[in-house]
N, C-alpha and C positions, 0 to 999 in steps of 0.2 A: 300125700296131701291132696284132697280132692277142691275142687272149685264146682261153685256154684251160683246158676244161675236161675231166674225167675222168667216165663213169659208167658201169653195168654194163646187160647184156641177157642175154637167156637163150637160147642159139643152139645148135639140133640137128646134129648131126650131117650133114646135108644144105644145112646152112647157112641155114634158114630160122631167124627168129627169132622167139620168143612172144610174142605180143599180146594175150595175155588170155582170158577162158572170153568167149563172147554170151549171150545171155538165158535161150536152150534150153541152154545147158551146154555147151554145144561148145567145146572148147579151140581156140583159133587160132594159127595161124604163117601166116607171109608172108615172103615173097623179099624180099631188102635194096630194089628198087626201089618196092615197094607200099608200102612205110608210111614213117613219119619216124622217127628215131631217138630221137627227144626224147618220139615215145607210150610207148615200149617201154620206156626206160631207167629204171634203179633205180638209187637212191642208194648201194646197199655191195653186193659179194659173197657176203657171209649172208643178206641177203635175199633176191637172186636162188637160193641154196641152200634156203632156206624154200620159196620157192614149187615149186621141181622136185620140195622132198619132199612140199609139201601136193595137188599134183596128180599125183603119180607119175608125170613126164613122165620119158618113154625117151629115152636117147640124147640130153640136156641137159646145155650146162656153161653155166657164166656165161663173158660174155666183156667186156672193159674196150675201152671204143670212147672215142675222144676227140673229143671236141668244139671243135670251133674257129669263132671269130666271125671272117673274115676281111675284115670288110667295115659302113658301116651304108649 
């Protein structure tokens, strides 16, 4: 029996997805294989709306990625 879960990321146009500002300010993305989904993900699509408008990031939409436990 698998479970399944629904949450949001915030994924450029290039298909990179946001991970957050680092220390010096620097916005980040990374290719789906460098990070986990589970750093990235936000709980609704207004929030991922929030943060594209608080960082004026270009060429960002939220995108709904599903989670599944396939396994323990």
């Amino acid at each position: 029996m698998s479970k399944t879960e629904y949450a949001w990321v915030i994924q450029r146009d290039d298909g990179k997805v946001f991970a957050g500002e680092n220390s010096k300010g620097v916005i980040l993305f990374f290719n789906d294989f460098e990070f986990n989904y589970l750093d990235c993900a936000m709980i609704t699509k207004k929030e991922c709306k929030n943060i594209i408008n608080h960082y004026n990031l270009q060429n960002c939409h939220p995108v709904k990625v599903e989670l599944r436990v396939v396994g323990e």
